[in-house]
C-alpha positions in Angstrom: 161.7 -106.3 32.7 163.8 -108.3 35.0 166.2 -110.8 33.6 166.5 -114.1 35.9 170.8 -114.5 35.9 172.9 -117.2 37.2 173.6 -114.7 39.9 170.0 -113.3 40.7 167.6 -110.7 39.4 168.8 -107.9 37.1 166.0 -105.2 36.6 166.8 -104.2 32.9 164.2 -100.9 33.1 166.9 -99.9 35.5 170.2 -100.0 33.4 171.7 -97.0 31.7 174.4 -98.6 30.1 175.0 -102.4 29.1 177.9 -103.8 27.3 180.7 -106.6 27.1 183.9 -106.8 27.6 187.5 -109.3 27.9 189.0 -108.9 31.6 192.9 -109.1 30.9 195.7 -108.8 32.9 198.9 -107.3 31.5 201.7 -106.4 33.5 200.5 -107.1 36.7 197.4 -104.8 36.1 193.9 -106.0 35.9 191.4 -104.5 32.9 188.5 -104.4 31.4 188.8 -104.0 27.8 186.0 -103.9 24.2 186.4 -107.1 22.7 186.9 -105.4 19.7 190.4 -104.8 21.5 190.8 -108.4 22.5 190.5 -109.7 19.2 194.0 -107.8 17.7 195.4 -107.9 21.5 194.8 -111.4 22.7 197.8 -112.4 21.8 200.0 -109.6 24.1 197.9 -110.1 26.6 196.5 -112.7 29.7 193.2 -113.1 29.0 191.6 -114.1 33.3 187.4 -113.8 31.9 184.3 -112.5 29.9 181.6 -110.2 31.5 178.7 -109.0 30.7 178.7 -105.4 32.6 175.1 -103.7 33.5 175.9 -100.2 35.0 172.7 -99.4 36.9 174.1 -95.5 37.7 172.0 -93.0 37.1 172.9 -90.4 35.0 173.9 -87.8 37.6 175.3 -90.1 40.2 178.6 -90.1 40.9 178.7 -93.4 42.8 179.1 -96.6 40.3 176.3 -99.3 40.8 176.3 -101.8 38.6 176.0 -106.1 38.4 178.8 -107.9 36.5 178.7 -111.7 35.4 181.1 -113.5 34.4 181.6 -116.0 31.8 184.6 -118.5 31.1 184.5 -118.2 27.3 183.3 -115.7 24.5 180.6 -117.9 23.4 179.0 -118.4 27.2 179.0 -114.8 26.7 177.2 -114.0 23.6 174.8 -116.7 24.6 174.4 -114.2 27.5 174.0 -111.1 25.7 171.6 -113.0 23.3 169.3 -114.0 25.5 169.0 -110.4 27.0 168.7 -109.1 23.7 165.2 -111.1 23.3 163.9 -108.4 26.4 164.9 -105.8 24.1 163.2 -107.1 21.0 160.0 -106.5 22.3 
């Protein structure tokens, strides 16, 4: 299953992990955090982005490899993480 992104090829067969998150800054520190945790810390924080992270490691590597996009606004990304649900669905 390969998903065609704005940014290239993503082999979804491949991924171990795939989820969203907010990238904040706060206090001169850059984070990726749920957006479960956005939603009652948006105000205390700077919010810079969306992504849509998918960690391509395999289970017993200890080197990270994964693709991240990046989306402007929440609903670019669940428009993102709807349309690679459909792989999923089938």
């Amino acid at each position: 299953m390969i998903y065609k992104s704005k940014d290239g090829d993503i082999d979804l067969a491949a991924i171990t992990r795939l989820y969203p998150a907010a990238v904040i800054e706060m206090y001169g520190e850059v984070a990726e955090m749920s957006l479960e945790w956005m939603e009652g810390n948006g105000d205390k924080v700077k919010l810079l982005h969306y992504v849509l992270v998918f960690d391509l490691t395999p289970l017993s590597a200890e080197v990270k490899e994964k693709k991240t996009l990046v989306y402007e606004t929440r609903e670019e990304l669940i428009d993102a993480m709807t349309e690679v649900a459909q792989f999923f669905d089938n």
